[in-house]
Gaussian input, Z-matrix of N, CA and C with variables (Angstrom, degrees):
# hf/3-21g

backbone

0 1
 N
 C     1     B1
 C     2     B2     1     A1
 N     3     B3     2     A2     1     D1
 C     4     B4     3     A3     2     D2
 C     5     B5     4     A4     3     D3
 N     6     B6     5     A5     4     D4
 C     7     B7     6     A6     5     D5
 C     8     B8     7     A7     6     D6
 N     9     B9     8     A8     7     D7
 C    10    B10     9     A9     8     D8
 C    11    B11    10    A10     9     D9
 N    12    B12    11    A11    10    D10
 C    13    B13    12    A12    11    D11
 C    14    B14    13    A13    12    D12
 N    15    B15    14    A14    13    D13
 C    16    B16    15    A15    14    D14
 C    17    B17    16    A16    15    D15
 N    18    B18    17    A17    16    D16
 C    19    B19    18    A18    17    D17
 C    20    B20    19    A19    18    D18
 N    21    B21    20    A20    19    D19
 C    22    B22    21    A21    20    D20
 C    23    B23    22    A22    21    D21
 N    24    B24    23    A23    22    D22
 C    25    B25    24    A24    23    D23
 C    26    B26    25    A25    24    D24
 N    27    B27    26    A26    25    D25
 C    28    B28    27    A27    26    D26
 C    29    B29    28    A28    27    D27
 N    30    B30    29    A29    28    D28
 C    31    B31    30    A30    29    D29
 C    32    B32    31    A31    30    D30
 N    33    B33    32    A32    31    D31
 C    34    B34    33    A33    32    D32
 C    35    B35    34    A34    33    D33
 N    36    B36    35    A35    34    D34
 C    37    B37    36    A36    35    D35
 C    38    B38    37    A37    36    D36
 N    39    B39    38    A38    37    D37
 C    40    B40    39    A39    38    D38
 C    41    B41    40    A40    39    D39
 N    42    B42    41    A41    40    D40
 C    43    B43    42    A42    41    D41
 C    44    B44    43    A43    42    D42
 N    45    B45    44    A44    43    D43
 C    46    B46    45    A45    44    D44
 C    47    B47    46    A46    45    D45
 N    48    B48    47    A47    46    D46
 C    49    B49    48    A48    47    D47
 C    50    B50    49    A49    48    D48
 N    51    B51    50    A50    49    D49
 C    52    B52    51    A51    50    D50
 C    53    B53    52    A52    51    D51
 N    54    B54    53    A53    52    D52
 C    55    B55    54    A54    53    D53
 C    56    B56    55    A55    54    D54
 N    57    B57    56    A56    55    D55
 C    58    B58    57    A57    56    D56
 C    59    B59    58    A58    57    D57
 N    60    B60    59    A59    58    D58
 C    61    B61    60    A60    59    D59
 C    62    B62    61    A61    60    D60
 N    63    B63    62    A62    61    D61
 C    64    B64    63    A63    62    D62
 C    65    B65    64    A64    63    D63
 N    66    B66    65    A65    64    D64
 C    67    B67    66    A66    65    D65
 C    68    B68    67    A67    66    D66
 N    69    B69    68    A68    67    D67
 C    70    B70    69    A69    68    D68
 C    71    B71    70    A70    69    D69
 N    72    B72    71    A71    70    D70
 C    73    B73    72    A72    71    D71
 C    74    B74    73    A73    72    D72
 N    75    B75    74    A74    73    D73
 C    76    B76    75    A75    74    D74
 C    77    B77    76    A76    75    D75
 N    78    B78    77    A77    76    D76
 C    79    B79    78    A78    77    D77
 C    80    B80    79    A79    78    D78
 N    81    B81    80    A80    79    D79
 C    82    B82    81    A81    80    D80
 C    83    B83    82    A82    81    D81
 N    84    B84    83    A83    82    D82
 C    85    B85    84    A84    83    D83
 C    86    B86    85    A85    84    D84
 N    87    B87    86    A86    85    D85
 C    88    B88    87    A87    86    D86
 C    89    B89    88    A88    87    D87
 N    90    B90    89    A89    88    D88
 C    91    B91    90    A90    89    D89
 C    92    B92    91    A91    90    D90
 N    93    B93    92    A92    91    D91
 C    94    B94    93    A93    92    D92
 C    95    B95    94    A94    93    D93
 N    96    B96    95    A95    94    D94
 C    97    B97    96    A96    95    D95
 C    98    B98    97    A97    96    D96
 N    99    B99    98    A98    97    D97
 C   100   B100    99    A99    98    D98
 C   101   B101   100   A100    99    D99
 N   102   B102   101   A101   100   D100
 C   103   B103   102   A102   101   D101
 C   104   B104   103   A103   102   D102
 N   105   B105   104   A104   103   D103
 C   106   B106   105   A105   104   D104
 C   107   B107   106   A106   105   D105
 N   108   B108   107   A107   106   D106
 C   109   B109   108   A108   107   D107
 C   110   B110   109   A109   108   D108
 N   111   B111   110   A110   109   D109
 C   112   B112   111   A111   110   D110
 C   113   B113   112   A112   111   D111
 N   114   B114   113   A113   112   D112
 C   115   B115   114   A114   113   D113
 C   116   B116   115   A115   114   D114
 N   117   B117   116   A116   115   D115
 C   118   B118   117   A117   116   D116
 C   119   B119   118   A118   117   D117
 N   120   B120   119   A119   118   D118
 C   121   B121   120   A120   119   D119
 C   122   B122   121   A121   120   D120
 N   123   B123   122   A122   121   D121
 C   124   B124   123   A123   122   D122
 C   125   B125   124   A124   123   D123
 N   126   B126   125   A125   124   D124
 C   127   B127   126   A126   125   D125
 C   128   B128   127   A127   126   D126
 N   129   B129   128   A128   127   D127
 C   130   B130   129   A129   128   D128
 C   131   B131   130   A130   129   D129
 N   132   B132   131   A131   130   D130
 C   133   B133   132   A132   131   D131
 C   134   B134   133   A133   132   D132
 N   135   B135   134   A134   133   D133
 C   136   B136   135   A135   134   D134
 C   137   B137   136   A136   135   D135
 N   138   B138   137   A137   136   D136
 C   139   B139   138   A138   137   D137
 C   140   B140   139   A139   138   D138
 N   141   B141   140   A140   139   D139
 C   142   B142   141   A141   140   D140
 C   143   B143   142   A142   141   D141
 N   144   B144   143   A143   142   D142
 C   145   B145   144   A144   143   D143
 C   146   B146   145   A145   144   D144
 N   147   B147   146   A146   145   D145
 C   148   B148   147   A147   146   D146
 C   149   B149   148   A148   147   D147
 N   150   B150   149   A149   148   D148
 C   151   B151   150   A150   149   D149
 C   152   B152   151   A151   150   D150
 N   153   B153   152   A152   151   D151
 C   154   B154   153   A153   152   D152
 C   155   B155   154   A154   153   D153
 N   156   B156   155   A155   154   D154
 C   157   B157   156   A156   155   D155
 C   158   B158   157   A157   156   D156
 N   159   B159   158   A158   157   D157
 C   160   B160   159   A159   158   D158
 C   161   B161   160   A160   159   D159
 N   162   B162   161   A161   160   D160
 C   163   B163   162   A162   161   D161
 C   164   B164   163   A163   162   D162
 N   165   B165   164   A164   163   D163
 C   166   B166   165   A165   164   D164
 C   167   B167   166   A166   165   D165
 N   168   B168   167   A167   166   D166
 C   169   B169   168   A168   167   D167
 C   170   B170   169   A169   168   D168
 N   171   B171   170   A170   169   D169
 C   172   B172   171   A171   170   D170
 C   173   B173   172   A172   171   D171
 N   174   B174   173   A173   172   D172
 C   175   B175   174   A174   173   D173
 C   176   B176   175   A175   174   D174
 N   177   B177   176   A176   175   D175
 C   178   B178   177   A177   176   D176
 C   179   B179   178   A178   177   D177
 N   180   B180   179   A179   178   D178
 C   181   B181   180   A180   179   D179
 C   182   B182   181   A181   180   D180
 N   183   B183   182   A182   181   D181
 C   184   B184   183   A183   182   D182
 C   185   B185   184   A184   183   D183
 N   186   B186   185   A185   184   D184
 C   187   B187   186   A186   185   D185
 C   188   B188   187   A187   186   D186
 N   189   B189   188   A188   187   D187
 C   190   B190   189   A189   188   D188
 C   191   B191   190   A190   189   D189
 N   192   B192   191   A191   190   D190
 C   193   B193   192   A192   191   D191
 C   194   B194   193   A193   192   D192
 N   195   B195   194   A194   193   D193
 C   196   B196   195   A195   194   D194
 C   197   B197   196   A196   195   D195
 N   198   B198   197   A197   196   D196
 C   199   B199   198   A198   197   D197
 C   200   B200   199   A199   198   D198
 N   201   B201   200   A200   199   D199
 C   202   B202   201   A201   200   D200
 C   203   B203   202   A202   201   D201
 N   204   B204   203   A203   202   D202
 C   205   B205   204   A204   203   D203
 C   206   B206   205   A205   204   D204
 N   207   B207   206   A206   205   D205
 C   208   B208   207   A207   206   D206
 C   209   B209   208   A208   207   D207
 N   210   B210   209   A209   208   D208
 C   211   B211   210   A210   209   D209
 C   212   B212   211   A211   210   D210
 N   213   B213   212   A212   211   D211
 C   214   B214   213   A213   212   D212
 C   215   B215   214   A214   213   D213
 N   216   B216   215   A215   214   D214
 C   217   B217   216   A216   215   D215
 C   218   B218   217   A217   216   D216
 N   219   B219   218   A218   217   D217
 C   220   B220   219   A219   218   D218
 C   221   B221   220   A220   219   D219
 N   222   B222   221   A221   220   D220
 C   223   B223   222   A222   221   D221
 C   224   B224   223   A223   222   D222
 N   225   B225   224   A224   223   D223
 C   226   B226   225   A225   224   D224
 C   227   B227   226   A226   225   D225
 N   228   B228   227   A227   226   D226
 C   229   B229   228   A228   227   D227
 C   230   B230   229   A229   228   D228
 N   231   B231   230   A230   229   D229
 C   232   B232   231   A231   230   D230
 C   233   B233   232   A232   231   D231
 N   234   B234   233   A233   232   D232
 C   235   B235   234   A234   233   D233
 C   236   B236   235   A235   234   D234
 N   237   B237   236   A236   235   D235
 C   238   B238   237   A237   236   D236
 C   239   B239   238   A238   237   D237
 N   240   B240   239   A239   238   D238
 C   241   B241   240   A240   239   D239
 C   242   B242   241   A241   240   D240
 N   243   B243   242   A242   241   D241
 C   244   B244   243   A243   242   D242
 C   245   B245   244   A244   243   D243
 N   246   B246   245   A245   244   D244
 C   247   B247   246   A246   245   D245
 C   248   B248   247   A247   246   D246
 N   249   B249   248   A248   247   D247
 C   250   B250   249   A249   248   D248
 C   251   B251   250   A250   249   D249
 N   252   B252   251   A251   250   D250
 C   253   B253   252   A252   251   D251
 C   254   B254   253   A253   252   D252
 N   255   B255   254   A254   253   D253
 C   256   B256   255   A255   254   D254
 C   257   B257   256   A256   255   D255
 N   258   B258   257   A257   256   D256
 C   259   B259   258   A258   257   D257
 C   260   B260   259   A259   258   D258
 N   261   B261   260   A260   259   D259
 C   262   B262   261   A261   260   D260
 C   263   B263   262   A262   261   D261
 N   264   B264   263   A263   262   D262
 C   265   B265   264   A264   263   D263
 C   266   B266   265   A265   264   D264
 N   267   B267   266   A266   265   D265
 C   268   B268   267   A267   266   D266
 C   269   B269   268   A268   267   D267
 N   270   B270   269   A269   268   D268
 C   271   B271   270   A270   269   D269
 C   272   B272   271   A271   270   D270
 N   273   B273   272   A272   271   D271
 C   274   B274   273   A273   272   D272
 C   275   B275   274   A274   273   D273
 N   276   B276   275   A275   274   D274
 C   277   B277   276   A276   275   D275
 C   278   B278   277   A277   276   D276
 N   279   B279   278   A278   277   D277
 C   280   B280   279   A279   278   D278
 C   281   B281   280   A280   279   D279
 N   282   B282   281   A281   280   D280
 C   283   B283   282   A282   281   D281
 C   284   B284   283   A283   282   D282
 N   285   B285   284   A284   283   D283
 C   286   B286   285   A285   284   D284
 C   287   B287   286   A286   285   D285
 N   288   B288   287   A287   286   D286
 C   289   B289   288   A288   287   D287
 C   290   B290   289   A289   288   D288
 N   291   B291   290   A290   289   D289
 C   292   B292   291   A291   290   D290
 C   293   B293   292   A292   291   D291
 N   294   B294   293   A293   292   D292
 C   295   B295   294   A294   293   D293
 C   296   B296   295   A295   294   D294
 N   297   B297   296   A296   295   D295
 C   298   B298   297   A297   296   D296
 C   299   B299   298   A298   297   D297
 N   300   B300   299   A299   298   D298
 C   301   B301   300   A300   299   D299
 C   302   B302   301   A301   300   D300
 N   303   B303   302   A302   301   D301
 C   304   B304   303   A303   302   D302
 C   305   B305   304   A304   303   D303
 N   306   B306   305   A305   304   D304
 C   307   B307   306   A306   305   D305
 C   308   B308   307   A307   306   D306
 N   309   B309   308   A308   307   D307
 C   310   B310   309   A309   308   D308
 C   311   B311   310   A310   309   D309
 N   312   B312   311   A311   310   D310
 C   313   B313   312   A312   311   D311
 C   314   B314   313   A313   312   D312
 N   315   B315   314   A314   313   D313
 C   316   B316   315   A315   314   D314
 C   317   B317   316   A316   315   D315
 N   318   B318   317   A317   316   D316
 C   319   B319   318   A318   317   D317
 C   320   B320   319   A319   318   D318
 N   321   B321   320   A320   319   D319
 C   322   B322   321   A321   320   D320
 C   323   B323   322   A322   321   D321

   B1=1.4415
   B2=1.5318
   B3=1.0918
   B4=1.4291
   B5=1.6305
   B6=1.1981
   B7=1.5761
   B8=1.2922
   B9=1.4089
   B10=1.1143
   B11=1.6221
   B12=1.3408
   B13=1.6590
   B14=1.5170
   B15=1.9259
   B16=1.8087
   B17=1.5229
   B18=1.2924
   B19=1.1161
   B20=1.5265
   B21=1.1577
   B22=1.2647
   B23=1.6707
   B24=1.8686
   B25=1.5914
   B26=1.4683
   B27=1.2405
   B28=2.3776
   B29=1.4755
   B30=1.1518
   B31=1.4183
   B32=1.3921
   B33=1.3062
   B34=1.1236
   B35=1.6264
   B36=1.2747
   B37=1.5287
   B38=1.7163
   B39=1.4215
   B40=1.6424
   B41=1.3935
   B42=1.2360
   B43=1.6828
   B44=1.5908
   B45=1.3421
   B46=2.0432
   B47=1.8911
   B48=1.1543
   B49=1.5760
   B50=1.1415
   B51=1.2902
   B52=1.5493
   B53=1.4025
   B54=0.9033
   B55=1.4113
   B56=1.2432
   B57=1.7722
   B58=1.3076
   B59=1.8673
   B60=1.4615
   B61=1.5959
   B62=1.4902
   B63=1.2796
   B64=1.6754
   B65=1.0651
   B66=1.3975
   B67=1.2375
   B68=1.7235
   B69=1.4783
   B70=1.2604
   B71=1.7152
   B72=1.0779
   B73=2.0073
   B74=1.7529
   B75=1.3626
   B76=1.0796
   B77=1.6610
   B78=1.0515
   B79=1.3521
   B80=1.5511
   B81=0.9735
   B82=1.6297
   B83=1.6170
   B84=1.5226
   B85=1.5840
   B86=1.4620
   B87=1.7096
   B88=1.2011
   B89=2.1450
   B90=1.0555
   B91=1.8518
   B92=1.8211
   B93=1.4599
   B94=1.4742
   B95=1.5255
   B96=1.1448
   B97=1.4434
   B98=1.9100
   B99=1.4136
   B100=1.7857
   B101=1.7789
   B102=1.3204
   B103=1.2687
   B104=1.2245
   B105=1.8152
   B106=1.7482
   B107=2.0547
   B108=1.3553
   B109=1.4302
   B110=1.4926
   B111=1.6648
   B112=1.1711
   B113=1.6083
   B114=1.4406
   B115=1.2400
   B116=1.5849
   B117=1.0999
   B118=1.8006
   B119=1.6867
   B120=1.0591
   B121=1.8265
   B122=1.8898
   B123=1.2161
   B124=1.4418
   B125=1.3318
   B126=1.3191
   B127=2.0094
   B128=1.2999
   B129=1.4348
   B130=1.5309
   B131=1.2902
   B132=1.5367
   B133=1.5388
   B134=1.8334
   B135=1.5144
   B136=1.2685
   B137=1.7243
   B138=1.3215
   B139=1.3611
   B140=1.8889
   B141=1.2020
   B142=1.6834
   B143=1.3202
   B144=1.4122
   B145=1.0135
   B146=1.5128
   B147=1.4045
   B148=1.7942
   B149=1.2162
   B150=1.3810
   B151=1.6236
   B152=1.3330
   B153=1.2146
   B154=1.0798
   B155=1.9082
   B156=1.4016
   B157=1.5361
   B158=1.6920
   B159=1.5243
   B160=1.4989
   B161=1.8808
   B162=1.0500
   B163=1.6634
   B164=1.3502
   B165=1.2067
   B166=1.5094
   B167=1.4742
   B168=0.7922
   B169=1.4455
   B170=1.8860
   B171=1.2150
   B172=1.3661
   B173=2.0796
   B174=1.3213
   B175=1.0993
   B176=1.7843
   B177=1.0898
   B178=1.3134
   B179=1.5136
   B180=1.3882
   B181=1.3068
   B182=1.4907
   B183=0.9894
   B184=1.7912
   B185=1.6386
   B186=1.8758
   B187=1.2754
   B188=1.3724
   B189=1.2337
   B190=1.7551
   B191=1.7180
   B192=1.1167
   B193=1.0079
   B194=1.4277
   B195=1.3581
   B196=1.3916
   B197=1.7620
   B198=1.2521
   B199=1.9543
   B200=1.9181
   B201=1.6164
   B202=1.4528
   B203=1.0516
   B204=2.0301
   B205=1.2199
   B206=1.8713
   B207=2.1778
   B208=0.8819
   B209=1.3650
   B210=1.6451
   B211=1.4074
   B212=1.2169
   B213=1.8009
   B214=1.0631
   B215=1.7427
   B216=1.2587
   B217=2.2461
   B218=1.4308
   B219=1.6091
   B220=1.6225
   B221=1.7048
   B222=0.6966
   B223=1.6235
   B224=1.3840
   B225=1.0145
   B226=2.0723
   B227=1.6918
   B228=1.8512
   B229=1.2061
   B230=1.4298
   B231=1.5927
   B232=1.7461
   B233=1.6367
   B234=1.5993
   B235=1.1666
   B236=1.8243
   B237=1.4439
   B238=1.3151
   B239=0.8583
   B240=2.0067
   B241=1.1091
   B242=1.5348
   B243=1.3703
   B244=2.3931
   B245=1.8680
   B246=1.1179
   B247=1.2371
   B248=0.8756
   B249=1.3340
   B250=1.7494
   B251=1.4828
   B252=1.4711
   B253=1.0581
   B254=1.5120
   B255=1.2684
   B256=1.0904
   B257=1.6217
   B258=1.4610
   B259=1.2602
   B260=1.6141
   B261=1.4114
   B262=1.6742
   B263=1.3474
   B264=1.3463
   B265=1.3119
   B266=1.7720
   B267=1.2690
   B268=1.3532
   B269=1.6916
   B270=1.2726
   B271=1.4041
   B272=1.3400
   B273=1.3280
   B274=1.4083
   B275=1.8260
   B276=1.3436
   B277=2.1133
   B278=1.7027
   B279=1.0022
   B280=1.5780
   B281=1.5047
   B282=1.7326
   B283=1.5781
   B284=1.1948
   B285=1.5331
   B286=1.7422
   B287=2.2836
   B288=1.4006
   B289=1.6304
   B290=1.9454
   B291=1.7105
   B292=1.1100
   B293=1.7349
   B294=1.9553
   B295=1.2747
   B296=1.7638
   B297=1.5352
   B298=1.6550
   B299=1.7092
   B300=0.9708
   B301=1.5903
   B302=1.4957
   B303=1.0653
   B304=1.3690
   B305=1.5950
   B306=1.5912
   B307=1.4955
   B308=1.0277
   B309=1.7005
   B310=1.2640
   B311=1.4634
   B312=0.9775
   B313=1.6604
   B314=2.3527
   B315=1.2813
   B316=1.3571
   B317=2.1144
   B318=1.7167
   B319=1.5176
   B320=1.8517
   B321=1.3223
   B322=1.3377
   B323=1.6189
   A1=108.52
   A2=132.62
   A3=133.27
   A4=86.62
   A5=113.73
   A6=148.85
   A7=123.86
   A8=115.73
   A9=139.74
   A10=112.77
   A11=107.59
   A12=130.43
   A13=108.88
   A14=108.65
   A15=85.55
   A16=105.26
   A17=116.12
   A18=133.78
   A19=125.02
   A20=140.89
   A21=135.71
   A22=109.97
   A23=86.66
   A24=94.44
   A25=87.97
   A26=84.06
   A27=105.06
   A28=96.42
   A29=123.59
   A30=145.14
   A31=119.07
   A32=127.91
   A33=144.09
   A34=127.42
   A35=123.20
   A36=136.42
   A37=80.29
   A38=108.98
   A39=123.11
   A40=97.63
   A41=136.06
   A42=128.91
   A43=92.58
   A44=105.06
   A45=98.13
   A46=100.90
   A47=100.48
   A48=108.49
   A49=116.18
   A50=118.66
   A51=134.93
   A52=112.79
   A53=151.47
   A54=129.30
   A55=111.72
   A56=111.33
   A57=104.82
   A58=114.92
   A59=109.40
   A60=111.00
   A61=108.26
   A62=120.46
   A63=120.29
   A64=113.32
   A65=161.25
   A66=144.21
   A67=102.45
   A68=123.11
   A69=109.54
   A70=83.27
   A71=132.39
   A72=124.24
   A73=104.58
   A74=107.51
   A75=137.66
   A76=113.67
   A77=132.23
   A78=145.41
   A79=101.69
   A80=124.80
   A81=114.22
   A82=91.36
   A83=112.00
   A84=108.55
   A85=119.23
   A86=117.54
   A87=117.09
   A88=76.25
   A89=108.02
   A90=105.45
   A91=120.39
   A92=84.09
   A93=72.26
   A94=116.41
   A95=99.52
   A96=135.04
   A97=97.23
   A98=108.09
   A99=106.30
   A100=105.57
   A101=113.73
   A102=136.39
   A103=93.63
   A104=106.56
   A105=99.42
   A106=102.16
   A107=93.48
   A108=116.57
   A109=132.83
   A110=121.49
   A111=123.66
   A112=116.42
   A113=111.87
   A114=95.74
   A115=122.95
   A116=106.59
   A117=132.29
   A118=88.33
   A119=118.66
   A120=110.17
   A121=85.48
   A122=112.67
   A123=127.96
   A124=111.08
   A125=109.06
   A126=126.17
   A127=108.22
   A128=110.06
   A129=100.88
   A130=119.57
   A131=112.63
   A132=99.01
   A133=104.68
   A134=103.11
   A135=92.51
   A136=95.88
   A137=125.49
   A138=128.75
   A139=113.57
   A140=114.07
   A141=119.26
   A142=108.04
   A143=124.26
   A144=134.57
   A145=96.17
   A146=106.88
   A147=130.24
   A148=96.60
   A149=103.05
   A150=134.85
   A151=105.20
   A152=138.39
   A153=146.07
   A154=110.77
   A155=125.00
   A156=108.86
   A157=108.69
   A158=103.87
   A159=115.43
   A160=82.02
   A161=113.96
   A162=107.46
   A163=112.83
   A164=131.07
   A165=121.45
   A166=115.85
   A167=126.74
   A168=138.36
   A169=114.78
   A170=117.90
   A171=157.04
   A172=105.68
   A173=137.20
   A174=113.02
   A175=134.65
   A176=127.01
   A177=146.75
   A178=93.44
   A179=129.77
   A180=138.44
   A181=111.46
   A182=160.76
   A183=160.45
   A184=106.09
   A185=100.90
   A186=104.99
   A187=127.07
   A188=113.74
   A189=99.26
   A190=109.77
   A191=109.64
   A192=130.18
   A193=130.71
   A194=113.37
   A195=112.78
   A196=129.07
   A197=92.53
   A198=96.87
   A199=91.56
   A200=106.23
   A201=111.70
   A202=109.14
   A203=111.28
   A204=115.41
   A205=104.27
   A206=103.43
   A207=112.83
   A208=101.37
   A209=114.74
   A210=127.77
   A211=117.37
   A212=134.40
   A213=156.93
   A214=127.76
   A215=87.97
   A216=112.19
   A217=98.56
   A218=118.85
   A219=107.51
   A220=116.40
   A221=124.42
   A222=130.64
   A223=109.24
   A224=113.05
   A225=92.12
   A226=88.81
   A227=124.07
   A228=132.07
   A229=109.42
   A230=114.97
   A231=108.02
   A232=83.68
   A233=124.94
   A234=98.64
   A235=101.24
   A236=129.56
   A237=136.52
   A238=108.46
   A239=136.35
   A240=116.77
   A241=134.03
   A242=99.03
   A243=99.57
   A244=68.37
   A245=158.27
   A246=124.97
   A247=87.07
   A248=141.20
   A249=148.19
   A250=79.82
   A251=126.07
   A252=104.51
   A253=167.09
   A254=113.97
   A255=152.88
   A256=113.42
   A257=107.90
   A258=126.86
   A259=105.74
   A260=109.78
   A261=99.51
   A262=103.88
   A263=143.87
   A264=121.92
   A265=126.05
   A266=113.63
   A267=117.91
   A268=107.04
   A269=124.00
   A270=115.60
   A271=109.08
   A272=116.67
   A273=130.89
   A274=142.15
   A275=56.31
   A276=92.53
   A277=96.02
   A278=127.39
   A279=130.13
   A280=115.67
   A281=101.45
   A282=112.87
   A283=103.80
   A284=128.80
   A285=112.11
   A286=82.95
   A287=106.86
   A288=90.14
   A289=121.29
   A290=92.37
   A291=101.03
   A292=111.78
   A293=112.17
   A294=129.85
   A295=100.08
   A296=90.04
   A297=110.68
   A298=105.68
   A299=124.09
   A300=118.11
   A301=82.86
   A302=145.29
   A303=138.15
   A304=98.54
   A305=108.11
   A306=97.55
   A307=128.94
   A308=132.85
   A309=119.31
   A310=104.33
   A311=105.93
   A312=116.04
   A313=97.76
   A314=106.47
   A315=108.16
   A316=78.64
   A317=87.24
   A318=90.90
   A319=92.55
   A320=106.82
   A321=154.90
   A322=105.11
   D1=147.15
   D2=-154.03
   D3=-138.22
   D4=132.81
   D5=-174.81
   D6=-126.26
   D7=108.81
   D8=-178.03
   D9=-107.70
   D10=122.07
   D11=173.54
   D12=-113.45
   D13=118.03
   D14=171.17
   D15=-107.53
   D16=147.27
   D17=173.40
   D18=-76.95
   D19=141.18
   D20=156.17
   D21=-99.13
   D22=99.35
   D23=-170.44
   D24=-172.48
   D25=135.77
   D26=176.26
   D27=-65.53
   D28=136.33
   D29=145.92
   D30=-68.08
   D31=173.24
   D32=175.77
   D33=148.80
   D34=164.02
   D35=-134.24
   D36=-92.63
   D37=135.64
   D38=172.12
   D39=-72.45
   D40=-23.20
   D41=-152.31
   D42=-103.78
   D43=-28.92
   D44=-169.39
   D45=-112.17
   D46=-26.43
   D47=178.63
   D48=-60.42
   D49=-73.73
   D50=-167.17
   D51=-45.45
   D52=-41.73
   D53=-161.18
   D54=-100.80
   D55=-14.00
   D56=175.46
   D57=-92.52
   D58=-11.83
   D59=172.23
   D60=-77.73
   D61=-46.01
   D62=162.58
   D63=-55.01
   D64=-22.43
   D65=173.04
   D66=-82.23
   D67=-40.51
   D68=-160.95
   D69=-95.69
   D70=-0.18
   D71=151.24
   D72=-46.80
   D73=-83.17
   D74=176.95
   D75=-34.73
   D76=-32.80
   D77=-171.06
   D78=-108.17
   D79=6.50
   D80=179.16
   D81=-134.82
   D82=8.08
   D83=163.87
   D84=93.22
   D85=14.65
   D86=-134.53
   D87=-129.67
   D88=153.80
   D89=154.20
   D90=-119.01
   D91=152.92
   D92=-171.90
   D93=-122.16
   D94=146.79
   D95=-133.20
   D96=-120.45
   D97=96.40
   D98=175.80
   D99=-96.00
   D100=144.06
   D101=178.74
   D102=-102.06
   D103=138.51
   D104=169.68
   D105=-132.15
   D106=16.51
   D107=148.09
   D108=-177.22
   D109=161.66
   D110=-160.92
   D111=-140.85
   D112=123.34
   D113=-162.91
   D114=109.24
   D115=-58.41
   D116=174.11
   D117=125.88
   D118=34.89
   D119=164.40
   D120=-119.39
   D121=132.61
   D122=151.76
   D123=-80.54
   D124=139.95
   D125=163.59
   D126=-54.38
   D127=138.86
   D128=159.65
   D129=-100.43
   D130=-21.61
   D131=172.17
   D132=-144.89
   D133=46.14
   D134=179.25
   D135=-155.45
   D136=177.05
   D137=-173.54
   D138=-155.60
   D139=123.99
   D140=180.00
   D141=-72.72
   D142=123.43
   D143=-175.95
   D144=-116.80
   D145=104.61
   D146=156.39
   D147=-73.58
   D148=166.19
   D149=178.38
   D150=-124.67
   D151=68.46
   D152=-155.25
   D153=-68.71
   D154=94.40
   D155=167.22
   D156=109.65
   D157=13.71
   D158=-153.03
   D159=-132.64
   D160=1.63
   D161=168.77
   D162=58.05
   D163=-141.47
   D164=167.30
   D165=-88.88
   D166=-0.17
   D167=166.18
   D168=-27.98
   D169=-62.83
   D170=-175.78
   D171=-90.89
   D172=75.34
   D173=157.16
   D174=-64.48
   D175=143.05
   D176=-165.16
   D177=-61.21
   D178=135.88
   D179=-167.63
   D180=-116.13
   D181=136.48
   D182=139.36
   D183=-82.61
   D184=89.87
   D185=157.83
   D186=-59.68
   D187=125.23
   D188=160.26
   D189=-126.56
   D190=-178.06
   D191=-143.91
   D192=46.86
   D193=36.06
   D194=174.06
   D195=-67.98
   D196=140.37
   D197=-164.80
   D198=-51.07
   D199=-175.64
   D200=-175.55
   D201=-92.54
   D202=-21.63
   D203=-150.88
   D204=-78.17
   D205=-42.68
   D206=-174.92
   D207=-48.62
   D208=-74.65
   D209=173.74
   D210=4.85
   D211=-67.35
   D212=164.36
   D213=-40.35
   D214=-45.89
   D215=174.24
   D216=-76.77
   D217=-42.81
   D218=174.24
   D219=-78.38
   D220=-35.64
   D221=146.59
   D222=-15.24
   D223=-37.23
   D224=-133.57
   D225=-144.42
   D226=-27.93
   D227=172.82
   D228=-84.61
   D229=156.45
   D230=167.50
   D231=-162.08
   D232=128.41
   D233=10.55
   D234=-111.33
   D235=154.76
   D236=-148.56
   D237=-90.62
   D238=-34.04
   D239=-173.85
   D240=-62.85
   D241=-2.21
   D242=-167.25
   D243=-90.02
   D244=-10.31
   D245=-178.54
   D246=-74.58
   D247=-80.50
   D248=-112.06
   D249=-77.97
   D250=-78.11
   D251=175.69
   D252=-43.85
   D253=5.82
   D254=172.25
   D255=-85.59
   D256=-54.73
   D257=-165.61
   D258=-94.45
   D259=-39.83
   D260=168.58
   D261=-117.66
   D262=-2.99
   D263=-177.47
   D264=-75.89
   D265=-177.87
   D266=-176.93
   D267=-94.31
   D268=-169.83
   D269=-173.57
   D270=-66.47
   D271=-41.12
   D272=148.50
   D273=16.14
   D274=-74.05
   D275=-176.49
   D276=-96.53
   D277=-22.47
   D278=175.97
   D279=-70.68
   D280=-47.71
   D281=174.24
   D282=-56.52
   D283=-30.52
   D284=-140.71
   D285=-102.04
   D286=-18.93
   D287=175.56
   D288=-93.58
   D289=-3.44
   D290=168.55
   D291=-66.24
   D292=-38.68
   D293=-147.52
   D294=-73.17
   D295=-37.96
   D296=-176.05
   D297=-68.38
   D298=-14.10
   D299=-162.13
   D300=-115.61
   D301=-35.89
   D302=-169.10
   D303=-66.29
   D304=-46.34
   D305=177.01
   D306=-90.25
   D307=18.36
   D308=156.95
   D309=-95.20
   D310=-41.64
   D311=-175.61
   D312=-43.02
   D313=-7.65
   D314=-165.90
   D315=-92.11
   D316=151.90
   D317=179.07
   D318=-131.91
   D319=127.73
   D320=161.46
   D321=-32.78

């Protein structure tokens, strides 16, 4: 039986979307945070991207067309964004997962 939930939430393309909703996540102070299900139904080819800590600042996005492979690394990885960013971001988005690893790698 196939189950359908609609959301009140903007859509948009994982390949043209993503790097520009994570930077303005990230820039309003917020992290972002992909769902790869909702409800207890998992996506099959798409993922909710919260803005985690960014208040309303940042609305919550429904990627689709996300590859299977990503799909799979957000599944099973936490936390997901230094991938995506890594893998699709600009130098940008590279500095800011370099910035994050510098400070855990820091000991307390």
């Amino acid at each position: 039986m196939e189950e359908r939930v609609r959301l009140n939430v903007r859509t948009g393309d994982f390949g043209r979307d993503l790097v520009p909703w994570m930077k303005s996540c990230l820039r309003a102070g917020g992290v972002p945070i992909f769902k790869t299900r909702f409800l207890g139904l998992e996506f099959e080819d798409s993922v909710l991207g919260i803005c985690y800590g960014s208040g309303s600042a940042v609305r919550s996005l429904l990627f689709t067309n996300v590859p299977r492979e990503d799909l799979a690394r957000m599944r099973s990885d936490s936390p997901d964004w230094p991938y995506l960013a890594e893998k699709y971001g600009d130098e940008e988005l590279r500095g800011l997962v370099r910035q994050v690893r510098q400070l855990r790698s820091v000991s307390v």
